[in-house]
Every structure is written in structure tokens, then in C-alpha cells.
DRENKOLTI-645220 format. One record per residue (C-alpha): residue in one letter; x, y, z. Coordinates in steps of 0.1 Angstrom, whole numbers, plus 5000, padded with zeros to 4 digits. Example, Ala and Ser with C-alpha at 12.3 -4.5 7.8 and 13.67 -1.06 7.14 Angstrom:
// DRENKOLTI-645220
a512349555078;s513749895071;
This chain:
// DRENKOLTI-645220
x583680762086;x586780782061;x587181072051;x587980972012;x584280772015;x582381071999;x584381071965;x583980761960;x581080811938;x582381111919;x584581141888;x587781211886;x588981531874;x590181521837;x593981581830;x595381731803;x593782061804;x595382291827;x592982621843;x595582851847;x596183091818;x598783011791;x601783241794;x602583491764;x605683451745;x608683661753;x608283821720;x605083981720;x606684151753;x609284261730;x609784661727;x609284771694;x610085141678;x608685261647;x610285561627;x608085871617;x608585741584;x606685391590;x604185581615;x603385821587;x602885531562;x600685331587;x598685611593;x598785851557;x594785961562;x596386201585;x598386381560;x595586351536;x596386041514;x593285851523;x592385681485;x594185721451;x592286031439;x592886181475;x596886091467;x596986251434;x595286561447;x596986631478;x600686581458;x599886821435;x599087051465;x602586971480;x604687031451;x602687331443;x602987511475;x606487411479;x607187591440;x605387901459;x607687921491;x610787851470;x609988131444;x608588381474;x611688301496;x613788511467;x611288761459;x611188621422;x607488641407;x606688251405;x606188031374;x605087741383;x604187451358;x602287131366;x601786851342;x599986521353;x600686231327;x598385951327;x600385571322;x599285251311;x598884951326;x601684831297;x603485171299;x603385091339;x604684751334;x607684841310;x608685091335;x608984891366;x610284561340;x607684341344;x605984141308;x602484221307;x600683851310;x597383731294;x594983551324;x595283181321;x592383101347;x589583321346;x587783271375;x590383351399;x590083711393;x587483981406;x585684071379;x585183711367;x581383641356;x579783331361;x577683131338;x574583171359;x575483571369;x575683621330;x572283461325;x570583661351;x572083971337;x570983931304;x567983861309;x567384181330;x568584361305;x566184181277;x563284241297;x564484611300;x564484611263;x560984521260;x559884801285;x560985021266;x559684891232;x556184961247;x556685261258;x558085421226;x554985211209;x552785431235;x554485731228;x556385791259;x559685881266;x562585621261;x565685631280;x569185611263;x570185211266;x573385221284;x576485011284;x576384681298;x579284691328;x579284351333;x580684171364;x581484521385;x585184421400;x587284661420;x589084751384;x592784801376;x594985071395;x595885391376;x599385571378;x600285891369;x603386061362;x603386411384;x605586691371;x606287021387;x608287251376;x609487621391;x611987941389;x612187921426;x615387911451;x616487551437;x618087321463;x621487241480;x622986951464;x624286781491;x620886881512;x618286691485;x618786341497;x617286431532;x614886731519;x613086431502;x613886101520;x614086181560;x610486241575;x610586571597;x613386751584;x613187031568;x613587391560;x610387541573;x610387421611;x609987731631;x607488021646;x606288201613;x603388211589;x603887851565;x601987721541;x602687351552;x600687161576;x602286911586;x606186981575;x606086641553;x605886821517;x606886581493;x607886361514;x604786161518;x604286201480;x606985981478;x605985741508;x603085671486;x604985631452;x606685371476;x603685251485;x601885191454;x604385171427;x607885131442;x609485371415;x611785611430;x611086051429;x613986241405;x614986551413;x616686831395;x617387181409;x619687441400;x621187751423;x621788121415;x625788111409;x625787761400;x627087581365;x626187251371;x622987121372;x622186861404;x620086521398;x618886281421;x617186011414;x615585831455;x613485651476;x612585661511;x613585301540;x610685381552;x611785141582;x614785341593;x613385671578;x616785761555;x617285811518;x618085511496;x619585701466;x620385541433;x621485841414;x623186191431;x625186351404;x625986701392;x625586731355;x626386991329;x624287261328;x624487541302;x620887681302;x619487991323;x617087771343;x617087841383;x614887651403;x613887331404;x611386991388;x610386701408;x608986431392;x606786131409;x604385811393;x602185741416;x598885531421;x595985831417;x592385861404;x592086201376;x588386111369;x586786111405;x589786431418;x589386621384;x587486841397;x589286921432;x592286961412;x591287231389;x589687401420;x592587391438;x594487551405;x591387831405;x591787911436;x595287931442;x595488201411;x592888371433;x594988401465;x598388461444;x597288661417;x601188751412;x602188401399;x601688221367;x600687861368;x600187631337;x598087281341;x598886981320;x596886721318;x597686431296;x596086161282;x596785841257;x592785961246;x593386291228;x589986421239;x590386381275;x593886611276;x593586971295;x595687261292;x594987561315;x596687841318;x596588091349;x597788421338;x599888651359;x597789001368;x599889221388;x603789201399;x602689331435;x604089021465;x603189041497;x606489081521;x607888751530;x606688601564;x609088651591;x610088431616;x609388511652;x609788471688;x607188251712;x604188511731;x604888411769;x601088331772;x601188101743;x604387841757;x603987531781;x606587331800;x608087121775;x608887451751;x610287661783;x612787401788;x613887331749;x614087701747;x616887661781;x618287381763;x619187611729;x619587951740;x622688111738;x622188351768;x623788321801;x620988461828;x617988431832;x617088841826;x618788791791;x616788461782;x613388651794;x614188971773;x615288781739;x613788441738;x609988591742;x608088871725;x606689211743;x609389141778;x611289411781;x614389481806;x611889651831;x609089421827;x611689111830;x612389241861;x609489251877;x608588931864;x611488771882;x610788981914;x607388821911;x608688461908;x610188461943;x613488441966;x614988111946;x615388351912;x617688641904;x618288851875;x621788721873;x621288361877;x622188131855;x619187991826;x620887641826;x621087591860;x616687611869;x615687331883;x612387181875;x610187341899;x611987681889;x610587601854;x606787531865;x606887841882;x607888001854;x605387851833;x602487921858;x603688291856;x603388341823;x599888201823;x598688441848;x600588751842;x599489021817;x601489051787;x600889331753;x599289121724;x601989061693;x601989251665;x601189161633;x604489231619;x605188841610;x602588781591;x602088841551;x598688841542;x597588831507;x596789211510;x593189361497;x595289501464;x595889101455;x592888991467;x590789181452;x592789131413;x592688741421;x588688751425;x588188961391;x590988751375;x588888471376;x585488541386;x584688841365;x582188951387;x579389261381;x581089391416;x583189331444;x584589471477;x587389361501;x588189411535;x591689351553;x591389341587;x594089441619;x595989201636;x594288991661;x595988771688;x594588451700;x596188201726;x599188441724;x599088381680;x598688711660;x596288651630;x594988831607;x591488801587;x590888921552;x587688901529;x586188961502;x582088931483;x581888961450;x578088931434;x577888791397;x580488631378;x581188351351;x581087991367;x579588121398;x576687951412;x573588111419;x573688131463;x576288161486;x579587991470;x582388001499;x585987991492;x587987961525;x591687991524;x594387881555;x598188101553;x597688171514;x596087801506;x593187691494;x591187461518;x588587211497;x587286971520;x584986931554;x583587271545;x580687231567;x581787261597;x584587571589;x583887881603;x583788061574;x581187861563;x579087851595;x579288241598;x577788301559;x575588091563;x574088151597;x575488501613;x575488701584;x571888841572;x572388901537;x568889071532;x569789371550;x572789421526;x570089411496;x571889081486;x569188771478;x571088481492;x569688231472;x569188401440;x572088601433;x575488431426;x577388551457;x580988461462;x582788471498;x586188461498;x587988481535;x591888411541;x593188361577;x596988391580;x598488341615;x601788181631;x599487861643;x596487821623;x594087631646;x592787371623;x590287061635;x590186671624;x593286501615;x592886621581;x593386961588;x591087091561;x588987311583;x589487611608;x587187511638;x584487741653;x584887731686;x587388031687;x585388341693;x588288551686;x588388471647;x585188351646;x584188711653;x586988871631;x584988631605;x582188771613;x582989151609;x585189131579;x582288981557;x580089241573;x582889521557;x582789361526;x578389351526;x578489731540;x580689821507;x578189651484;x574989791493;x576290121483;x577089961452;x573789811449;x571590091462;x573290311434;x572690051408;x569290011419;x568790381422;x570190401382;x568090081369;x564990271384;x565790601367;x566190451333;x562990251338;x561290581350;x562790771313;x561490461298;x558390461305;x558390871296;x559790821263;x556990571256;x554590831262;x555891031236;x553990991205;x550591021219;x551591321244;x552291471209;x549091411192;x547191501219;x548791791224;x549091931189;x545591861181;x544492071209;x546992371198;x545092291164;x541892351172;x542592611194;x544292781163;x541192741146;x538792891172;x541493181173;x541693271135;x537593271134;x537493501161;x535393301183;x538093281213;x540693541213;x543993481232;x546393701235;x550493731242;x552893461243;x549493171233;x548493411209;x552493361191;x552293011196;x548992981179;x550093171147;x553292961145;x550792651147;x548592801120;x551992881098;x552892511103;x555992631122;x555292401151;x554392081142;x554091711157;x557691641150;x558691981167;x556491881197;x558391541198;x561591711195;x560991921225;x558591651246;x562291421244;x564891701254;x562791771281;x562691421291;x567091421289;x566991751305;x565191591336;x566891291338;x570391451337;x568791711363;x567591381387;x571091241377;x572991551387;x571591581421;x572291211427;x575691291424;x575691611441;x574291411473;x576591151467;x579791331467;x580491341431;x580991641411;x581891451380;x582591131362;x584390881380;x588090831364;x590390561369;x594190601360;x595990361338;x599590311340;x600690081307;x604289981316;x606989971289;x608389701276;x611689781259;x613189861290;x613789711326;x611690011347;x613790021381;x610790131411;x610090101450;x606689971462;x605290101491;x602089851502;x599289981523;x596489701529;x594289891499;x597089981473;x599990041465;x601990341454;x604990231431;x608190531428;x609690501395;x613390591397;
């Protein structure tokens, strides 16, 4: 048998069509880099600019908290002005030079509406018509016809102009190019409390004025001890991540001014973020009771323009956060070895002592004894080898170490707190709580509170404001810890406090070196940390013990007016009945049928002479009525600790001359020395 007899019957393969997989081309294996700049635009959910009304809210946040540091930085009481300036689609277009143009072919749009669409519309709406001629023929109640919307499209953009103005630091003039147009750099980068979360700032404000309108940011800042005024007018390569600047100029400058305006048109959305926004303002005037903000909105509709204006209430800031060293049980491998790589100590018994918190000389020591043979006090920090660093690092994660102290940190302070909440809340009472310095993962933190019940604009039930390092957090409150801990862990009836009727307020600010905040958003504080979740948990609890006092004595007062209430309505017929007995008994006495004698026998003439009468028995039933009430009253007091009328000093400052003081803060007031 051949051996090529059994294919004779079968087909031959087909050519042209190859099994083995094609090969990639070389430039899909290509390397490729992105700058943080491009990441950051890629990927802006992350630092909060998920949709236009998103944008506009979250760069009004930057450039607010950024006015706040830069005032705070000098100690100067901040003044910060914010206007948002609405611009039309023509205004838009003669900005960026482009001639508005009428549509030529209709149908190529969005919101286009076909022939048979418009049919089917109308006649939904005519037979909505007639529905509602019955039902006002039957007497029933008609609802309002609305608008007709027409084709629903995805609409035109909106841009706004975003102003902000402050008396803060002002900037470098040769350092505002890269403040604004390099991603990552900036001033704030380092261990201590900062309001930032992600070091970007305005930064990503102007990544999405890129973005969405291509118009560059202008900046003007002025310096104490400086005459000229500095302007720049930027954009951001987002590709390479550097400044494109059109304008960087020092101009004349003859006003007082110090500080600094930054001024961005971006894409937003004011009507669906309105009402973020102006929380945002609330709140912050809550937490910094010691600035002054003014809101601008601005409209080409008249109606629709806002003007707000947060007063200043006290002149009291907290200190200015201090930067700090790392906690040894808060530092991994990668920060042991950049701290080698910048420290400007020789030995390894200097670097321990002064690159680390609560290490001592001593305890330095002993830590190196513990590390083994291969370390000495006097060997060099540069020279550890990588296995000298891991067990360095493993060390520190097992040895004990003191907590930090709280000493970094500036919290808003009870005093501030407490002024912000009545500021704007106006509530019937409040109580605060400031709590001590807590340490988590090797982070101090501190947790401070405050209830208030009543209040204008206050919901009735639980209405939670949480605040992160001296900002106000708006968004994914749900699954904050604040939140979780009212809600569920706090039982509100024991404090006499209906949580569903009465208008409660809870107000609780975490300031720490590392806040540990959850989702990419960073809008929440997580609660899976049982360290803060419990110093949560216990400063709410100060706050509720405070109240009930406050609402068992009003309680105790509300009942003891109802109580003379209801004596004093008792009055008049106490009076009849009683004089009408005295009458009679007059009577039986002057007829000699019942004598009485002494003191009834007086009273009974003076009945008969008309000296007592109703009116005197009225007189005397109501004084007696006072008398026990102010007794009742008086023993309250006595019980309560209070031999007289609470007072409450008032200091009204001058204003014809500069007062020269020093304040010294405690976490419940502050005692100011005039000089």
C-alpha cells in the first residue's frame, strides 16, 4: 500500500490563511510615560471633578481653602471674597474669538425633533388637556399645565467666571508660574495638619479650565514690603506638566492691597451645585468663625443674582499648625530610606534622635543595641545597607514607643466652635466638647464636637455636619463615622433629646497629621478605626451630657410656670368661694347665733366693715401664689448651686484706638491681657 493512497480522497488544506497568531506591532510594545499632569486629567474623579457642577463646586473649595492657609500662615484675620460670574454662550464665544453661528442643518444636532416625534408629543399633550377639562368640569383638582420641553437634548455647556479674592501672604513672583502650572509642587508638602487633600489646589482648577474652555488662569498677588504688583496670566502642557505662560509681569502698584485674586472660566453647573456651594460657604463660617467671607453670585437674569455675606464674630485664631517629625511606628521602608537620603546627620545615633519623635539619646541606644552586632552608635546613616534598613523598619514596628503629642495640631478650639454654631444656627442651646489628643497608627488627632438643639434653617432630626482639618466635608455622608455613630451608637433618649422631632445639629471636626479618609473622593473619614471612631463616640456623649442639664432645668422651669398657671386660674372662684363663706359666717356672728372668738372674731368684723373684700382676697390669694413660686424657684437654685442670677460679662472693644493685648487660649476660653 502507498502510503499517500489514503489522501487521495481528502481535500486539500486551504492556503492563504495562516493558524499561527499575527504578531503585534513594534509600537504597541512601545514604553510610554505619562506626567502627573495627564494622569491627573485622565483620571480628575479622583480629585473630585467628576461633572460640571462637581467642577464648579470643588474650585471654589480650592481657592477658598488656599485664601484661608495664606491669610492663617501670617496670623492676619482673613477676608476672603468669592464671586462666581455666570457667561454666555455669546459672551463665551467673544472671549475665546469665535463668531457665534446660526444652524444651517437642523437635524444634525441633538435636540433636533422630528416630524413624527412632534406629532406624538402634541398629541399627548392635547389629550392631557382634555383630562384635565373634565376634571375641573367635575370639580377636582387641576394641575398647573407645564412648559412643553420639547425634544430633551444634552443642552448647551455653561461657563463661569470664578473670582477669589484674599488679604493673605500673596505669592513669590518668580514662584507663581510653577505654584499654578506644575502638578505636585507646592508649598504644603510635609508632616503637619493641611487643609489640602491631595496637594493639587488650583491646579486641577486649571486642568479643567484647560479642559473645557482652553482659557488660561490670571493671577495677581502682592507681598508685605513690595511696590509692584505681580500678574500672570497661564496655562498648564498638561503633557509635559510645566507652565505655558503668556503674561508674567510686575506692574505698578500704589494701593494698600496684600494678598492675592485668582481668576478662572470654567465649564460648571450653578443650578444643580447651588446648594452645595452655599453649604459649603455655611459651614466654613461655622468652623472659622474668625474670617469674613462675602459670596457673589452673578447673573445676566437680575433675579437669580446672590449676595451673602458671612460676618466675622470673634478675632480669636487657633495657633498655626506646626510641622513635625515622623512617629517611628507610623514609617515603612521606602520613608526610612528617603529620610537617609535627606538627612543632614552623620550617625546613625544622631539620625534616630532627630529624624523621629519621642527617641531620645538613651532610648536610641538601646534601640541600636537591640538591632544587633552589624549597627553602632557611631556608624555612618549613609552607609546601611538594605538589610540594615529592614531591620530597622521591623524594629520600629515591634518596639514600644510614647504616643505623640498633640502639640502640632490646631484645632478649631471649643471658644470658635461654639461662636461658629450660634453665628449661624441661632440655636435655643448648645454645648461643645474638645477632646485630648489621641494617637492612631503613630498620627496624633484630635476630636472636637458640638449639639446644638433648635435653630433657624435647621431641620427637624438629626442634621450632621462633619468637618476634616478645619473643612467642611459634603458628600458620601453615609458611610462617615460621624454619621454612623449619631445615628446608631448614640441613644439620644436618654439625653431627653427626641431624635426625630427636635431639630438637632451635630457638629464634629477631626484634625490630625494624616486624616484617614476612604474612596478616591476623599469626602468621608472611614469607620473602621476604633480609635476615633470611639473618640467620636465619647465627644458627642460630652456634648448630650451638657444638654440634659440644660434640658432638665428647662423642663423643670416650663413645668413650674405651667404649675402657677394653672393656680392663677383658680383665682377668681378661690375668691368667691371663700369670701362668701367669711360672709355668712359674719352674718351668723353679728346675730349671735355662732360666736368666734380671737384672731376669726377680727377678721369677721373687718368682713362686716367691708375692710376685706373680694378684691383684697384676690390680692393676697396672687402674692401667695408669687411667694411660693419664688420659694420653689429659690430652692431649685439652692440645690443647683446658684445663689443668684446668672451674669455674663461684656467687654465692648473701642474703636478709636488700636488696643495692643496677649491671648492666652485654653480649649474653653480665652483670657485676653490688655497692655
Amino acid at each position: 500500500m502507498e502510503t499517500g493512497s489514503s489522501s487521495e480522497g481528502s481535500p486539500e488544506p486551504k492556503k492563504g490563511k495562516s493558524k499561527t497568531p499575527r504578531k503585534s506591532k513594534a509600537k504597541d510594545s512601545v514604553l510610554k510615560q505619562k506626567s502627573p499632569a495627564e494622569f491627573f486629567a485622565e483620571n480628575k474623579n479622583i480629585a473630585g471633578f467628576d461633572n460640571p457642577g462637581k467642577c464648579l463646586y470643588t474650585t471654589v473649595r480650592e481657592l477658598v481653602e488656599n485664601s484661608l492657609d495664606s491669610a492663617e500662615s501670617i496670623s492676619e484675620l482673613p477676608v476672603v471674597e468669592v464671586t462666581i460670574e455666570e457667561i454666555g454662550k455669546t459672551k463665551f464665544n467673544s472671549m475665546i474669538g469665535l463668531v457665534d453661528r446660526e444652524r444651517v442643518d437642523e437635524a444634525l444636532y441633538d435636540d433636533h425633533e422630528t416630524a413624527k416625534a412632534r406629532e406624538r408629543r402634541l398629541a399627548k399633550e392635547a389629550k392631557a388637556q382634555e383630562i384635565q377639562a373634565k376634571n375641573a368640569a367635575l370639580g377636582k383638582k387641576v394641575k398647573e399645565n407645564t412648559a412643553s420641553k420639547g425634544m430633551k437634548g444634552r443642552g448647551e455647556a455653561s461657563f463661569y467666571r470664578v473670582t477669589c479674592k484674599d488679604n493673605g501672604r500673596g505669592m513669590p513672583h518668580d514662584d507663581i508660574p510653577n505654584m499654578f502650572g506644575r502638578v505636585l509642587s507646592g508649598t504644603k508638602y510635609g508632616l503637619k495638619q493641611t487643609r489640602g487633600k491631595f496637594g493639587l489646589g488650583a491646579k486641577m482648577a486649571l486642568i479643567w479650565s484647560k479642559m473645557s474652555t482652553g482659557l488660561p488662569i490670571e493671577i495677581s498677588s502682592s507681598m508685605r514690603d513690595q511696590n509692584y504688583l505681580s500678574f500672570c496670566r497661564l496655562d498648564i502642557d498638561i503633557h509635559r506638566n510645566m507652565p505655558h505662560i503668556h503674561v508674567h509681569e510686575k506692574r505698578e502698584f500704589k494701593d494698600q492691597w496684600r494678598g492675592a485674586e485668582i481668576q478662572i472660566v470654567i465649564e460648571g453647573n450653578w443650578t444643580t451645585y447651588r446648594s452645595k456651594i452655599l453649604h459649603y460657604m455655611r459651614q466654613m463660617a461655622v468652623i472659622t468663625p474668625y474670617a469674613q467671607f462675602l459670596f457673589k453670585f452673578i447673573s445676566d437674569a437680575p433675579e437669580k443674582n446672590v449676595t451673602i455675606k458671612f460676618a466675622r464674630r470673634t478675632d480669636v485664631m487657633p495657633p498655626v499648625p506646626l510641622e513635625t517629625k515622623h512617629h517611628p511606628s507610623s514609617v515603612d521602608l521606602l520613608l526610612i530610606k528617603r529620610l537617609i537620603t535627606e538627612t543632614s546627620k552623620q550617625n546613625l545615633l544622631q539620625f534616630l534622635q532627630h529624624e523621629f519623635v519621642n527617641i531620645g539619646k538613651s532610648y536610641a541606644e538601646r534601640l541600636i543595641g537591640e538591632m544587633g552586632p552589624d549597627f553602632s552608635p557611631k556608624m555612618a546613616v549613609k552607609s546601611l545597607t538594605s538589610q540594615q534598613i529592614v531591620r530597622i523598619n521591623q524594629l520600629f514596628r515591634q518596639a514600644k514607643f510614647d504616643d505623640p503629642s498633640g502639640d502640632c495640631l490646631s484645632p478649631a478650639g471649643e471658644y470658635n466652635l461654639r461662636l461658629g454654631i450660634i453665628k449661624e444656627l441661632h440655636p435655643d442651646m448648645v454645648a461643645t466638647y474638645s477632646g485630648s489628643a489621641q494617637v492612631f497608627e503613630g498620627h496624633p488627632f484630635i476630636v472636637e464636637a458640638g449639639v446644638s438643639v433648635g435653630g433657624k434653617d435647621v431641620k427637624q432630626g438629626l442634621n450632621i455636619f462633619r468637618f476634616a482639618n478645619r473643612i467642611p466635608l459634603l458628600f458620601e455622608q453615609g458611610a462617615d463615622v460621624v454619621t454612623r455613630t449619631a445615628l446608631k451608637r448614640i441613644n439620644w433618649n436618654s439625653y431627653k433629646i427626641n431624635q426625630t422631632q427636635d431639630k438637632i445639629g451635630v457638629f464634629v471636626s477631626v484634625v490630625s497629621t494624616k486624616i484617614p479618609f476612604k474612596g478616591t473622593g476623599k469626602e468621608y473619614i472611614g469607620d473602621d478605626i476604633s480609635e476615633i471612631a470611639t473618640a467620636v463616640k465619647s465627644a458627642i456623649q460630652q456634648c448630650c451630657i451638657q444638654l440634659k442639664s440644660k434640658i432638665v432645668k428647662k423642663i423643670q422651669a416650663r413645668e413650674q410656670q405651667e404649675r402657677k398657671r394653672n393656680l392663677s386660674k383658680y383665682i377668681p372662684d378661690a375668691t368667691n368661694a371663700v369670701y362668701d363663706v367669711l360672709k355668712e359666717m359674719a352674718q351668723l356672728h353679728a346675730s349671735k347665733k355662732k360666736r368666734y372668738e380671737g384672731e376669726d372674731a377680727e377678721i369677721l368684723k373687718k368682713v362686716t366693715a367691708k375692710l376685706i373684700t373680694k378684691e383684697t382676697l384676690r390680692q393676697k390669694l396672687a402674692e401667695h401664689v408669687e411667694k411660693v413660686d419664688y420659694e420653689m424657684a429659690l430652692e431649685y437654685a439652692t440645690h443647683g448651686g446658684v445663689s443668684e442670677e446668672p451674669k455674663e460679662a461684656i467687654y465692648i472693644q473701642s474703636l478709636e484706638t488700636e488696643p495692643k493685648f496677649i491671648d492666652l487660649r485654653s480649649p474653653i476660653f480665652v483670657f485676653r491681657l490688655f497692655q
